[in-house]
C-alpha positions in Angstrom: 42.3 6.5 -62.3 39.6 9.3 -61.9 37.7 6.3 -60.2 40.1 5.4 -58.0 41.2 9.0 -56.8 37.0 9.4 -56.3 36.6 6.2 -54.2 39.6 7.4 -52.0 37.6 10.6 -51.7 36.4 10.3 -47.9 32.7 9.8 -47.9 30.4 12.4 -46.1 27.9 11.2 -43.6 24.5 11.3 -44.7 22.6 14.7 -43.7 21.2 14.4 -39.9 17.2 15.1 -40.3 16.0 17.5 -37.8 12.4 17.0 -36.6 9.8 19.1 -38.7 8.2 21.4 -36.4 4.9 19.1 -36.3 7.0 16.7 -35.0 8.2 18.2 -32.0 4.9 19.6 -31.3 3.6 15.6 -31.3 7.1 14.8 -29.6 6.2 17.5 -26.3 2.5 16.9 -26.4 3.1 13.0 -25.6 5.6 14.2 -22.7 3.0 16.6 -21.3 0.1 13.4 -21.3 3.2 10.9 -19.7 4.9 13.3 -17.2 2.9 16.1 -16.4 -0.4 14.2 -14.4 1.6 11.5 -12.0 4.4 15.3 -11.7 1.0 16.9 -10.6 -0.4 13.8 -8.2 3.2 13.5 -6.7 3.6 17.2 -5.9 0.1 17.2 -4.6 0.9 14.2 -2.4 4.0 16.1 -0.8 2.2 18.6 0.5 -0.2 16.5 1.7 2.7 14.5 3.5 4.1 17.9 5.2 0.8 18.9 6.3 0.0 16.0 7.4 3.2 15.2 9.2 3.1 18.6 10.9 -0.1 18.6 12.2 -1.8 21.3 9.8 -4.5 18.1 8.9 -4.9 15.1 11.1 -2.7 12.4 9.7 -5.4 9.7 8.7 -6.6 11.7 6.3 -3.5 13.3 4.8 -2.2 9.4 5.1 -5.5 8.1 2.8 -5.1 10.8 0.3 -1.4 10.2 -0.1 -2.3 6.6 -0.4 -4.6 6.3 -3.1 -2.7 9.3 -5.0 0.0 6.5 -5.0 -2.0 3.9 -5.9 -3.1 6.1 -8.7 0.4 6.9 -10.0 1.2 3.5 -10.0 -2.0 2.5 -12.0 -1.7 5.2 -14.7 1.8 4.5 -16.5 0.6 1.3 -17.5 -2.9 2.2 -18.4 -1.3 4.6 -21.0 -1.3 2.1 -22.9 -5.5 1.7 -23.7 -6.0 3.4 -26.6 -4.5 0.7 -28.4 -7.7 -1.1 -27.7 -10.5 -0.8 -29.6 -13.6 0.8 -28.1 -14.9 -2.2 -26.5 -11.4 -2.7 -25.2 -11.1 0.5 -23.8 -14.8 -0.1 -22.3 -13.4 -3.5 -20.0 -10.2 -2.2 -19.5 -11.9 1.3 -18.1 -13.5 -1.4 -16.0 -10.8 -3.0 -15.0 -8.8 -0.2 -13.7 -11.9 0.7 -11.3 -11.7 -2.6 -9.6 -8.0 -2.7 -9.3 -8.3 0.4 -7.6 -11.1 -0.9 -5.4 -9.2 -3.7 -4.3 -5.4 -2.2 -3.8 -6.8 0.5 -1.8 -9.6 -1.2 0.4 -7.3 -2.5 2.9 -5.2 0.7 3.1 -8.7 2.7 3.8 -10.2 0.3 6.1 -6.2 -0.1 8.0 -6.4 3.4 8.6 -10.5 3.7 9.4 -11.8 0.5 11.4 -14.8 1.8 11.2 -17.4 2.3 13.9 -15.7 1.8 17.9 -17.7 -0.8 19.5 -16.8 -0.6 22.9 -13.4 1.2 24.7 -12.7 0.2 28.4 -9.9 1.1 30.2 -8.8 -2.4 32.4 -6.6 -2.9 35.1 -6.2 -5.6 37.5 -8.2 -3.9 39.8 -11.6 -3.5 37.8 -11.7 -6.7 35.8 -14.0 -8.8 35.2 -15.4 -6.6 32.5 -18.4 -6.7 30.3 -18.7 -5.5 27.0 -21.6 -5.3 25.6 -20.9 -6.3 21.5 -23.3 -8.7 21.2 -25.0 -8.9 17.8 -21.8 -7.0 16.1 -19.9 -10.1 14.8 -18.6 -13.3 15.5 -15.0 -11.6 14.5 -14.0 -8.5 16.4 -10.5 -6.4 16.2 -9.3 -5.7 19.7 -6.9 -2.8 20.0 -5.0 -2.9 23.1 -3.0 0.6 23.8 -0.1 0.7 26.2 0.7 4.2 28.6 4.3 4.4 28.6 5.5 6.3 31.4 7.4 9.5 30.2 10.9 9.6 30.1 13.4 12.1 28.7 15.0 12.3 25.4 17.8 9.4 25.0 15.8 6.9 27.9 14.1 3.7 27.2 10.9 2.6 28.3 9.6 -0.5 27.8 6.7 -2.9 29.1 4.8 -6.1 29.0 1.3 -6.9 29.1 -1.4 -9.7 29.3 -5.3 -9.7 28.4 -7.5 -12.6 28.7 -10.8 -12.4 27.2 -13.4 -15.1 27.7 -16.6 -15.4 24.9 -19.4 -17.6 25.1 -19.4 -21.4 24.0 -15.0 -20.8 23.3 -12.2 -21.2 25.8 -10.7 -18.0 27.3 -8.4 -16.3 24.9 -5.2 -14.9 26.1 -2.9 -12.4 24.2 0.3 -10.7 25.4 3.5 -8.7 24.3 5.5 -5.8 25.0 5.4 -2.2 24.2 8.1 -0.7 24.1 9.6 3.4 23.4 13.3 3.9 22.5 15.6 6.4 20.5 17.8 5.7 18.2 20.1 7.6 16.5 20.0 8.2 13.0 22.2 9.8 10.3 21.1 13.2 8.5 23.1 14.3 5.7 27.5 13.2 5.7 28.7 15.1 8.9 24.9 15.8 10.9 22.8 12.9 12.7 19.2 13.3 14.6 18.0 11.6 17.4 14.8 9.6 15.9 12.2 8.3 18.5 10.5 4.2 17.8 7.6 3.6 19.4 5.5 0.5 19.8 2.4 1.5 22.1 -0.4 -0.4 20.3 -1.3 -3.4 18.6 -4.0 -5.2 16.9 -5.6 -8.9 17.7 -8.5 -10.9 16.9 -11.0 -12.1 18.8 -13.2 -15.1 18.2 -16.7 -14.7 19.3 -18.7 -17.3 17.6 -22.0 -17.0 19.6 -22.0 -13.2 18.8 -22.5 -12.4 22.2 -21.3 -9.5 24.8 -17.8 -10.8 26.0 -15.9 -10.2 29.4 -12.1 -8.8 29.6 -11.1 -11.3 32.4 -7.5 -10.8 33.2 -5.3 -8.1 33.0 -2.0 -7.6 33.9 0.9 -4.9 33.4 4.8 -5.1 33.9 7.7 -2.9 33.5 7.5 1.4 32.9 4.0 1.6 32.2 0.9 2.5 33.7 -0.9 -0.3 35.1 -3.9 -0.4 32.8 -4.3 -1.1 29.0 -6.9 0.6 26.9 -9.1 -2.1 25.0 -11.1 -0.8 22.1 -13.5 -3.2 19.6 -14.2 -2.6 16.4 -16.2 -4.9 13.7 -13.3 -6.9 11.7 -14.2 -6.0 8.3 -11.2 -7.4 6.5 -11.4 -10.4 4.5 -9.6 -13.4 5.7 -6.3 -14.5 3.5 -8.4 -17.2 1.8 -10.8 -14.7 0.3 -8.0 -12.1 -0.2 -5.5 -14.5 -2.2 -8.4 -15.7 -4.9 -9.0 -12.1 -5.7 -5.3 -11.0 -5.7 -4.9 -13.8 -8.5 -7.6 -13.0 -10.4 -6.6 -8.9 -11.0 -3.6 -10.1 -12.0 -4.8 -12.6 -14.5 -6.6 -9.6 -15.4 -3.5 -7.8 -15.4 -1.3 -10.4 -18.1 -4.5 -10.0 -20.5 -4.3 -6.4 -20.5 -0.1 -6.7 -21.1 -1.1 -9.2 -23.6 -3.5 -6.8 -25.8 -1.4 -3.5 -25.6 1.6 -4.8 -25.5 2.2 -2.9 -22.2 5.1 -5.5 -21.1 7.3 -4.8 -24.1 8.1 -1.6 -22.2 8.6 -0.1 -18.5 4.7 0.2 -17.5 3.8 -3.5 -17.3 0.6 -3.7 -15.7 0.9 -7.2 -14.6 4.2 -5.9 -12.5 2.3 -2.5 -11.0 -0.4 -4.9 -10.1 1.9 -7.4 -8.1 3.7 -4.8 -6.4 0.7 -2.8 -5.6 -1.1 -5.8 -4.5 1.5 -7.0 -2.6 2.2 -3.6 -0.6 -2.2 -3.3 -0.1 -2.3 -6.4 1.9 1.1 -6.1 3.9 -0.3 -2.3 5.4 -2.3 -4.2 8.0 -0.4 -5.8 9.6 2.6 -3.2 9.2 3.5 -1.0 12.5 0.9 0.3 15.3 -2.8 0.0 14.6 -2.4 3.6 14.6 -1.1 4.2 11.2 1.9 6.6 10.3 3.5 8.1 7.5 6.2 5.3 8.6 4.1 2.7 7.6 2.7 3.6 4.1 7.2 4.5 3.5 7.5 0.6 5.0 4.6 -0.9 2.2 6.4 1.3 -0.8 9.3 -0.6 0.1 7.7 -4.1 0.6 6.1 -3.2 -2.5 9.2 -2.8 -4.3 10.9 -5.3 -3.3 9.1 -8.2 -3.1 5.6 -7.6 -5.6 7.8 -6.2 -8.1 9.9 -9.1 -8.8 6.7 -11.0 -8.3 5.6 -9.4 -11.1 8.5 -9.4 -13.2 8.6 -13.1 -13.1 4.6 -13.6 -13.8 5.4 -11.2 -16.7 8.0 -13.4 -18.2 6.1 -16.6 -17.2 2.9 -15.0 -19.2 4.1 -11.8 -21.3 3.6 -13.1 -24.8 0.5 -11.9 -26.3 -2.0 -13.4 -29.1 -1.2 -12.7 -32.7 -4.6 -10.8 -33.6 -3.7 -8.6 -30.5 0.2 -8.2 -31.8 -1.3 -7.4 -35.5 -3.7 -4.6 -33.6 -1.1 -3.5 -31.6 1.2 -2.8 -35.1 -1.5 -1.4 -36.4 -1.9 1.3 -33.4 1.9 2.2 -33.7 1.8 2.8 -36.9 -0.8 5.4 -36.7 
């Protein structure tokens, strides 16, 4: 009986431990190093952004430094993880993180600085033919060709179309045309409030062939619609490497990327290096041929969300495909958590 009355006794729950004091210590130290940098990079990128988007610095600038500060965030939740590596380890990976900074952030820079102007012309149809004396400066040149959209008031839409034809030696005449275009559109701010917002197309980029690497000749122009009947043609070297080149190196950072996951164990948690890679890779080389030559604040918003949505599932599904990792590096990695 005394047994029974004591086994109908209702059992207390085991004591709840509270962390010794050494513990939290560890505990707020490790969410200062996670937290506090990319909270200090972000807030350091939004007032770039306002000064930048108000005019206090000229907006390539503000727009590279917010850039690579994103590229940076990006890069450093993942690369957390390298002190589970031993000191060689920490030696390629400290290597590795360099060139996947080189090569996410390349295109960006060189998007928003061509680099050296060739030659600027303004051409009409009254002034053409035109020589342009690039010879020697590439057998690939950018051309950018700038519309002058007549003013208008807020509300009205202006729009254009244009035609260039530019004729290089020992290559048939190459012809490009499009539109520009200015209109507002009206766009919701808050539940009750809206704002009118103004889109504007008044540039674009093209390439030219010039195979001979000699001056070329602007040979036809032509203007239609609310514009100004001349387009301003600038040259600049093209220094971006074609798709061909670009694709082999994209693959191989992120091979570099599933060996890293695989020897810190990086994808068995939210900072997966192979998926920051895709989706920084993916948003790198989609910025040039985003929006107006002229780059915006607009544009680097329009990447972030190319990035997100199509590089990260890219790189969730690479990560599934490739996510397991060796057993020496899953013995090291116990090893380092239980430290």
């Amino acid at each position: 009986m005394p047994q029974a009355s004591a086994s109908r006794r209702k059992r207390q729950p085991p004591p709840v431990r509270r962390p010794l004091a050494s513990e939290r210590s560890v505990l707020a130290s490790e969410a200062v190093t996670i937290w506090v940098p990319p909270a200090i990079a972000a807030a350091v990128a939004l007032v770039i952004y306002f000064l930048g988007n108000f005019d206090v610095i000229d907006t390539p600038p503000a727009l590279a430094a917010d850039a690579f500060l994103l590229a940076a965030i990006v890069l450093f939740f993942p690369m957390r993880y390298v002190h589970r590596l031993d000191t060689r380890g920490r030696i390629l990976a400290l290597g590795f993180a360099a060139a996947w900074l080189t090569v996410v952030y390349f295109p960006i820079y060189r998007r928003i600085f061509p680099g050296e102007r060739l030659a600027m012309v303004d051409a009409s149809p009254k002034n053409v033919p035109l020589t342009l004396n690039v010879a020697g400066r590439g057998t690939h040149l950018d051309m950018v060709i700038d519309g002058h959209i007549e003013p208008s008031s807020q509300g009205a839409t202006r729009s254009a179309e244009y035609l260039v034809t530019v004729a290089a030696p020992g290559i048939e005449p190459q012809t490009f045309s499009g539109d520009f275009k200015e209109s507002w559109q009206r766009q919701r701010q808050g539940r009750r409030g809206s704002v009118d917002v103004l889109n504007e197309r008044k540039a674009t980029r093209v390439l030219v062939d010039n195979p001979k690497n000699e001056d070329i000749q602007v040979t036809a122009v032509n203007v239609k619609g609310q514009a100004a009947e001349y387009l301003t043609l600038s040259f600049y070297r093209h220094i971006l490497p074609p798709w061909w080149v670009s694709l082999p190196i994209a693959l191989l950072l992120l091979a570099g990327a599933v060996v890293y996951d695989r020897h810190t164990a990086a994808s068995e948690t939210a900072s997966s290096m192979v998926i920051a890679t895709a989706a920084a890779l993916t948003g790198a080389l989609s910025f040039p041929s985003i929006g107006s030559p002229h780059p915006t604040f607009r544009e680097l918003i329009g990447t972030v969300i190319v990035a997100a949505l199509i590089g990260g599932p890219i790189g969730g599904l690479t990560a599934w495909l490739f996510g397991g990792r060796p057993e020496a590096a899953g013995k090291s990695t116990t090893r380092a958590r239980a430290r």
